[in-house]
Each structure stands twice: as structure tokens, then as C-alpha cells.
Residue, then its C-alpha position, 0 to 999 in steps of 0.5 A: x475097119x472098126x466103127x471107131x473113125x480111122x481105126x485099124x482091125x490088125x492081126x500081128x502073128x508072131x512066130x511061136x519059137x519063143x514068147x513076145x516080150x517087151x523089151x527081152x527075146x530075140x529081135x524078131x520078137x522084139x520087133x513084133x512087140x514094138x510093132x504091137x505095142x505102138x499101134x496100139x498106143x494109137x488106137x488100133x485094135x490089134x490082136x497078137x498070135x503069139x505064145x500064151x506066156x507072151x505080154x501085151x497090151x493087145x488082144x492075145x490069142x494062143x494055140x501054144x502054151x509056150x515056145x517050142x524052144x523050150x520044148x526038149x521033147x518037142x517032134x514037129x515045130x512046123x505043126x505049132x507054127x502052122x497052127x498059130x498061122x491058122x489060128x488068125x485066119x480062123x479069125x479073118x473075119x475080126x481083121x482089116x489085115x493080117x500081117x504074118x513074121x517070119x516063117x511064112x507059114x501063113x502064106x497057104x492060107x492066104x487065098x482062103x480069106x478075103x482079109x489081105x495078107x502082110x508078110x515079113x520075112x525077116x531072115x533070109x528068103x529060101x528060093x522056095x519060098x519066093x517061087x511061093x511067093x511069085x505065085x501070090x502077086x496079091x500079098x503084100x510083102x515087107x522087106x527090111x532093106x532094099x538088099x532083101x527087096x533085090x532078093x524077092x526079084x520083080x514081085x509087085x507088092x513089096x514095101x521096103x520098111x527098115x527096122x525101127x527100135x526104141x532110142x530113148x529105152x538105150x543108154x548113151x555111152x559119152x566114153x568108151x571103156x577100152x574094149x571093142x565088141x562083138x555081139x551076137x549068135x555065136x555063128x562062124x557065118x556071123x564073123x566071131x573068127x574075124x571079130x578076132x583078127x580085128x582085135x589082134x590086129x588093132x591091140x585092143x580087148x575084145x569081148x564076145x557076147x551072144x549064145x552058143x550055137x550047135x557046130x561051132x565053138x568059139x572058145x576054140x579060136x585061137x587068141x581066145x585067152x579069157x582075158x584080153x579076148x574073151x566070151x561070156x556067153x549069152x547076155x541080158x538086155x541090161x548087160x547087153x546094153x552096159x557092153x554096147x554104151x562102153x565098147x568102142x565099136x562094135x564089130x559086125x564082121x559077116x561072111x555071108x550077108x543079112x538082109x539086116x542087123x538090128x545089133x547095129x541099131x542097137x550099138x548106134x542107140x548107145x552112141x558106138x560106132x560100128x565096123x561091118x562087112x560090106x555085106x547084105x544090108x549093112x551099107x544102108x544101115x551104116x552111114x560112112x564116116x558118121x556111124x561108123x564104116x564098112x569095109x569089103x575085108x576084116x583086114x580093111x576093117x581092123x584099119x579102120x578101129x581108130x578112125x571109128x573110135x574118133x566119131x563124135x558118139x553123140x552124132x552117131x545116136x542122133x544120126x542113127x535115130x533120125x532114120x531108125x527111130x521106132x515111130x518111123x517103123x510104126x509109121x510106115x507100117x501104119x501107112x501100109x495097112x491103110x492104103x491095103x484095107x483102102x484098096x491101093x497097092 
């Protein structure tokens, strides 16, 4: 540990897609950022491996001038990520723990150094990499929830730490406005399909938010007429936020599950109450009858549009928080590496 009583030497290595910015990015990103920012604010001396044009109050280190996502010309991804994953254990020395999101390219470097390893796969696990995993019983994975602990099968070291987002940074929605919400990637695995149905189902307005993706159009829906249903792209985080404190509910009708969803957070933090498939980790996340309802079927869900409008929002933010909130994430993590560097498991 540092000379400073109590201090934590801590390596956050961000993926290098794109930058680590407060508040704005993709939610891994934000998560790191949060993570970052927050033990620094309790004075750990922390270094981020991340993009050069990322912003923090933390010692930044940078082999990638910028994401590789705006790179159009860009032939090889995974040497960035593995150059950035060597950059910190370059450096193991300056560090207690490294702790590695997302991609796992950290992991074959994980032997090399006496510095323990952290990893948090924050999308879902390919079997090749929990077979990779089986074979480092000595790093000390983070699952995001207990569906995704499940996945990792019987390795010894995982600590199940939900995501955590800043509350106050989200405006309180007291009235909706009429419209039910969809928000996200523009995936057919995400459920923009069933989003529809629910909608059409319920007579309401539907709004659609979120990026375009590569192999499936939204636009070609039917029922997506531009007015009562209708996609307006990807949004910022004030609009993002503008959308959630009016929806009525917001829709997180997954085909395929997710070891979680921070969109869900997100609308909770505005006081709007969710609908969500009973898939993957959205079960623990929504709690039923408070901060919205899961159903096995978007038929069941469409059903469900007037009991959720009739919760008490402000129950559904102060629920969500007491569980959520970013100082509990930061909590658990700061505990984690503690008792890794203390030599515990």
C-alpha cells in the first residue's frame, strides 16, 4: 500500500472503444468513470488506462490516442485492447490491485506479476473465457449479478457487486407525460419489436431511443409511423434524461438475457417504473410491485403498462437508491480490494 495510512495504489483499465468521460459514453464506461472518480474522492491514489482524450481526476496513462471506434480505417481492435491491457501491468509495480472491464484482455498477463488481478466482465461471458478463467483460480472476478455469478460455474473467487449510479446527477420525473419509453441499442436481442406490441397493445406512444446498429432496422417495424411510435435516434444524457423523468414506464423487453441493465437504474433514478422481461438479471434488479414488474411474456407485460403507471414515483427513485446508489458500488469495490491486498479471499 502507499506510505499514506489506509491508502489503496489502484489500476482501473478501461476498455479503449472509446473514452472515459463523466457522465457521457456507453455504461461501461460511465461505470468506470464512477468507480474512478469516487475513490479518488476518498483518497486512493488510482491510475486509469484508458484513451488519452479521456477526463479524469486520476492519474491517466494512455497507449490509445483515441477510441478505436472512430478509427474507420482501423484493422486490428484487439491490438489496442492488449496494448492498453500491457500498459498496467508494465506498471504492476506502481499498484496494490489491477482491476481490468470488460474484455478480459488482461487476463494472460495475469501470472506475470505479483499484483493481483480484478476482472469485471460486464457483457455476457463466452465459454472460452470462463474455460480461461477455470484455469486462474487466483483472480478475483466481479460479477454484476447473481445471474451472471451462475454463469461463471464454481470459481472460487467471484464477488457479486451490482452497478451503482449517481442518483442525485438524474432529474425526478413527479408526472409523466403520456409516453411509454424505449431506450437503448437498436438490437432485435434488446426487444424493440416487443417494445411495439406493448404499445399497440396498451394504446399508448411509444418513443424508441438509442443507436442504429448494423443488421437490423427499426424503421421497418411495423406500427413505426413517426408519430404515435416513433424512433429518434441515438440521444444525449440531457435528452436521455428529459425522456426517462416523462415516460410513463420504461420498456426492457429482452429476448435474450443480460447479466444486467443499467437503462433500468437509469429510469428508476427518475422516478419511472419499469417493465422488463423476466430475463437474465432484471428480476434482482426490479423489485415487484415497487419499481415496476417482470413478466416472462410481452403480452403479460402490455397488461401490466397500468398497474405501473399507478406507482408512486417517488417510491420507485427512493427504493431504487437505497440499493443502487453509486456510494454502495464504490463501497463494495473499495472492500474488495482491501481484503485482496490484505491477503484474504
Amino acid at each position: 500500500m502507499s506510505g499514506r495510512s489506509g491508502v489503496m495504489r489502484i489500476a482501473q483499465v478501461a476498455p479503449v472503444a472509446s473514452p472515459v468521460l463523466p457522465g457521457a459514453g456507453e455504461s461501461v464506461e460511465q461505470l468506470i468513470s464512477l468507480l474512478t472518480e469516487g475513490l479518488v474522492a476518498r483518497g486512493h491514489e488510482v491510475t486509469l488506462y484508458a484513451t488519452a482524450n479521456s477526463q479524469t481526476s486520476a492519474r491517466l496513462r494512455s497507449v490509445q490516442l483515441r477510441g478505436y471506434d472512430e478509427e474507420d480505417d482501423l484493422w486490428d481492435w484487439f491490438r489496442a485492447e492488449s496494448f492498453n491491457a500491457a500498459s498496467a501491468f508494465e506498471h504492476a509495480g506502481d499498484h496494490d490491485v489491477i482491476h481490468a472491464h470488460d474484455f478480459h484482455f488482461a487476463l494472460p498477463f495475469a501470472g506475470l506479476t505479483a499484483t493481483p488481478l480484478v476482472d469485471t466482465p460486464h457483457t455476457e461471458i463466452a465459454p472460452e473465457v470462463i474455460a480461461a478463467y477455470s484455469q486462474r483460480p487466483d483472480v478475483h472476478i466481479v460479477a454484476v449479478s447473481d445471474h451472471q455469478r451462475h454463469a461463471l460455474g464454481g470459481h472460487p473467487n467471484v464477488t457479486v457487486i451490482p452497478h451503482g449510479i449517481a442518483f442525485d446527477e438524474f432529474p425526478f420525473g413527479e408526472r409523466a407525460s403520456g409516453h411509454l419509453l424505449f431506450l437503448g441499442r437498436m438490437l432485435a436481442d434488446k426487444g424493440p419489436a416487443h417494445a411495439i406490441r406493448i404499445a399497440q397493445t396498451a394504446g399508448m406512444p411509444l418513443i424508441l431511443a438509442g443507436p442504429a446498429q448494423d443488421g437490423y432496422d427499426v424503421r421497418a417495424e411495423p406500427g413505426v409511423d413517426g408519430e404515435r411510435i416513433r424512433w429518434v435516434g441515438k440521444v444525449g444524457p440531457a435528452e436521455r434524461n428529459r425522456l426517462l423523468a416523462r415516460a410513463v414506464a420504461l420498456l426492457f423487453p429482452l429476448v435474450y438475457p443480460e447479466p444486467f441493465g443499467l437503462v433500468l437504474l437509469e429510469a428508476m433514478a427518475c422516478g419511472t417504473p419499469v417493465l422488463a422481461s423476466e430475463l437474465g438479471a432484471a428480476p434482482e434488479i426490479v423489485e415487484q410491485g415497487v419499481t415496476g414488474f417482470t413478466a416472462s411474456t410481452w403480452e403479460e407485460l402490455a397488461a401490466l403498462v397500468p398497474a405501473a403507471a399507478a406507482l408512486d414515483r417517488g417510491r420507485v427513485r427512493c427504493a431504487a437508491a437505497e440499493r443502487f446508489d453509486v456510494e454502495r458500488m464504490i463501497d463494495a469495490h473499495e472492500a474488495l480490494y482491501r481484503r485482496i491486498i490484505e491477503g484474504g479471499r
